[in-house]
C-alpha positions in Angstrom: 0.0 0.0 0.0 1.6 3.3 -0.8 2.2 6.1 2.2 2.3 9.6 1.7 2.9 11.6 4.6 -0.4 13.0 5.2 -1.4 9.8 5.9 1.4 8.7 7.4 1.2 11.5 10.1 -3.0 11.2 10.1 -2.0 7.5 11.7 1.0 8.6 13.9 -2.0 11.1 15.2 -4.3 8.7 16.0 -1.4 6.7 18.6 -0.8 9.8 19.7 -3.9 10.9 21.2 -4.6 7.4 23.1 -1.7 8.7 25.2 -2.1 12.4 26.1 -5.0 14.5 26.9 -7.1 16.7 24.7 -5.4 20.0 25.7 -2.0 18.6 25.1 -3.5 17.1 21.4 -4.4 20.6 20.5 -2.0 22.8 21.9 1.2 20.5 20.3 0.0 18.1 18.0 -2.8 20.0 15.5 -0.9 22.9 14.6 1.8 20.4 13.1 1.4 19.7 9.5 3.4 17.1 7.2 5.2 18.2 4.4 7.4 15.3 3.1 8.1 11.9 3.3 11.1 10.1 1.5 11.9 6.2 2.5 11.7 6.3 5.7 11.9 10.0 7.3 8.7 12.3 7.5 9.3 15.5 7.8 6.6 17.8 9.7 5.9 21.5 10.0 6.1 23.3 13.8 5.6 27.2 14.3 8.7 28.1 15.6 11.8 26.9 17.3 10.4 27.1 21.0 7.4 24.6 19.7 10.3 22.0 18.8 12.3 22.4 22.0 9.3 21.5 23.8 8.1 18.7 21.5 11.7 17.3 22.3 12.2 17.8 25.6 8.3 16.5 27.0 6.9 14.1 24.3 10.7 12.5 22.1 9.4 9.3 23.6 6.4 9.1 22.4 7.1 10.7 19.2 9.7 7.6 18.9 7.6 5.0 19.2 4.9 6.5 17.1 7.1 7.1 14.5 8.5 3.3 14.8 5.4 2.0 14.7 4.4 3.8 11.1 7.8 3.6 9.5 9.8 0.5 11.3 12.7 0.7 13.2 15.1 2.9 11.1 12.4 5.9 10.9 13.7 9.0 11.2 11.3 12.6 12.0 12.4 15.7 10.3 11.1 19.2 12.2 11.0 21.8 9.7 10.8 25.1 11.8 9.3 28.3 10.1 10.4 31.1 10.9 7.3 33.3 10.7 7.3 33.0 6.4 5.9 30.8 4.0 6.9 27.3 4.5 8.1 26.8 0.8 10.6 29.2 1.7 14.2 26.9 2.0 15.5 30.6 3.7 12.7 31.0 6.4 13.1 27.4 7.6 15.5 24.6 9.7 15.6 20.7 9.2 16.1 19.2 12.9 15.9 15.2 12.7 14.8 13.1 15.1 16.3 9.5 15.0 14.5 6.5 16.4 16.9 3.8 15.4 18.5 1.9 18.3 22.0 3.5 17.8 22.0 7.2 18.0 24.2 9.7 17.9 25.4 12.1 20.5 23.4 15.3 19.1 20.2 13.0 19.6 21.3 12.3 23.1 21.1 15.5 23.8 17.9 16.0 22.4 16.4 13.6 24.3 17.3 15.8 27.6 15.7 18.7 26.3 18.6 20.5 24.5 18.0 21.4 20.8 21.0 20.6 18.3 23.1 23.3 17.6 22.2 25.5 21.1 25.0 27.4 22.5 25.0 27.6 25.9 25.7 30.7 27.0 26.3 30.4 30.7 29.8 31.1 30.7 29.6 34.3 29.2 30.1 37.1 31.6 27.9 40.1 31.5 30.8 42.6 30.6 28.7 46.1 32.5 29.1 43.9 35.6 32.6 45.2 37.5 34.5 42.2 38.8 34.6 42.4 42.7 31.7 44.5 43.0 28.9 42.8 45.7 25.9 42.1 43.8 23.1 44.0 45.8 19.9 42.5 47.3 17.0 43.9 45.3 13.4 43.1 46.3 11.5 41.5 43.4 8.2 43.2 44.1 6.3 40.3 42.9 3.1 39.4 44.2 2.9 36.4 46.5 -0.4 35.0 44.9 0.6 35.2 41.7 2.3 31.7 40.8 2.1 29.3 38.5 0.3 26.9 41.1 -2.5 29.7 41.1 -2.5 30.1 37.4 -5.7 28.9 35.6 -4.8 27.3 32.5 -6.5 26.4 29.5 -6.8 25.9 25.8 -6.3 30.0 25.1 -2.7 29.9 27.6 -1.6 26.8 27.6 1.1 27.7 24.9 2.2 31.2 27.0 2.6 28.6 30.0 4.7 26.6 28.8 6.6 29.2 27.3 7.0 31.1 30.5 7.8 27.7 32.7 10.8 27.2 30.3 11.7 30.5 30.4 12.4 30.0 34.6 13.9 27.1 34.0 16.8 28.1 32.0 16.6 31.7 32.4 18.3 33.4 29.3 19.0 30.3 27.2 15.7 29.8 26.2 14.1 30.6 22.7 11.9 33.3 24.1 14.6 36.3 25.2 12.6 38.7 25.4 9.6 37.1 26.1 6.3 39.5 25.6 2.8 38.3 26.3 -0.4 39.8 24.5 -3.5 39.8 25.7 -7.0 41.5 26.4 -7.3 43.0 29.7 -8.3 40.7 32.8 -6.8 37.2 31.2 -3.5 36.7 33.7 -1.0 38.6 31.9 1.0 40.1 34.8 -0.1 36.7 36.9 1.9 34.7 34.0 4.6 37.4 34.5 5.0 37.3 38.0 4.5 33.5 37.9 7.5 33.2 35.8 9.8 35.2 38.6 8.8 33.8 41.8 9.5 30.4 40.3 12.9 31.5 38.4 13.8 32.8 42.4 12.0 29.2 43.6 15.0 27.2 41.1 17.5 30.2 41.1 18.0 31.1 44.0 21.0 33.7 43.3 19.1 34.9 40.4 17.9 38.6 41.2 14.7 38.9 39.7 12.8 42.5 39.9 9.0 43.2 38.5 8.3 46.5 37.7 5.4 48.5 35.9 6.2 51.2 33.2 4.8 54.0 34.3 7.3 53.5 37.6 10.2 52.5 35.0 9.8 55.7 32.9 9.7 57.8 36.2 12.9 56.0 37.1 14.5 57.5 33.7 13.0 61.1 33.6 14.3 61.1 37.2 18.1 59.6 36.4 17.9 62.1 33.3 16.6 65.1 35.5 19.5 64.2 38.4 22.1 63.6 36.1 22.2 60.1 37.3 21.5 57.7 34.3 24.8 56.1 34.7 23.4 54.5 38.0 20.1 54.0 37.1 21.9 51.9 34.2 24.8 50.2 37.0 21.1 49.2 38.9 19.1 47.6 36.1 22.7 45.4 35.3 22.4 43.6 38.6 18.9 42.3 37.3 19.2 39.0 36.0 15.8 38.6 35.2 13.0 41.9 34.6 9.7 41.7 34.6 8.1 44.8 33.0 4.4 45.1 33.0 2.2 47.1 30.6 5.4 47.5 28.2 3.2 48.8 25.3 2.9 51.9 26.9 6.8 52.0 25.8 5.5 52.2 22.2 6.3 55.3 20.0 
């Protein structure tokens, strides 16, 4: 029986929604599309980069199995990644493959922990405003204790923003999303996601220095530095912030 990959990908969906729930289905698995199959590699269409990472990092072993079970045990998954163009575009996309044979090489490996091939990891890389010797001050974060990701409400509408924001405080600054800005009518949980992602970047990073601030109070900060002749130090401040939280940042616009 000959396979294309629409219906090669139409059965890998069907194994994979016996083993996840609706929300997960819909949030990561419909918005995929296939675009190509040759011998045994299928290659599928995600929106963007942060979309694979996760698909990687929280569902490779599914994904695996699926993918052995439609195409044997040499199968390989292609991720095409768009980068916001047409899809037919070879210059607004990236091949990543995902290999389910039993041997598999050390990039895989490390895709199976979560880390994307060809990341850098930019942890050694000292921030150069920050003066050697200097003691890093204690700021207060001025988050709000209620709002966490334990008190968050999510659904079909956030789940995405979420997920985004929970990797963001997990590796804080090597994640796709740097800057991260979240859109939104009034009333939804923007600055709860916000806060959320602070108090738990302080919960796994400790002697990360994480400060929330609005922008009417941030732009008062700078007329103020300009007015005393002090940006310099309102600029030495802000470098001691490892991670800022700046609500209502539209009003920044024009």
């Amino acid at each position: 029986m000959h396979m294309d990959h629409t219906s090669v990908w139409d059965s890998c969906l069907q194994t994979i929604r016996q083993h996840v729930n609706a929300q997960s289905f819909r949030t990561w698995f419909e918005p995929i599309r296939p675009v190509g199959l040759q011998e045994q590699a299928l290659t599928i269409q995600v929106p963007n980069r942060f979309f694979y990472e996760w698909l990687e990092e929280h569902y490779v072993g599914l994904l695996k199995m699926t993918i052995r079970k439609e195409l044997g045990t040499n199968g390989q998954l292609l991720y095409q990644i768009v980068n916001g163009k047409e899809a037919s575009s070879a210059k607004a996309a990236e091949k990543h493959a995902l290999t389910t044979a039993t041997q598999q090489s050390s990039a895989n490996s490390n895709s199976e922990q979560g880390y994307a091939p060809g990341m850098v990891d930019t942890g050694h890389i000292k921030n150069p405003f920050i003066i050697p010797g200097i003691k890093k001050p204690h700021i207060d974060p001025q988050l709000n204790e209620k709002y966490t990701f334990k008190t968050f409400i999510e659904g079909d509408c956030n789940q995405l923003a979420r997920s985004a924001g929970l990797a963001i405080a997990d590796r804080p600054g090597k994640s796709s999303f740097n800057p991260l800005i979240i859109y939104g009518e009034v009333g939804l949980g923007k600055t709860h996601l916000a806060q959320a992602i602070g108090h738990r970047v302080l919960e796994l990073h400790p002697r990360k220095t994480v400060l929330y601030v609005a922008t009417d109070k941030f732009t008062q900060q700078i007329i103020q530095s300009i007015k005393n002749n002090a940006v310099n130090d309102l600029i030495n401040f802000y470098q001691f912030v490892d991670v800022l939280v700046v609500d209502d940042i539209q009003f920044l616009a024009n």
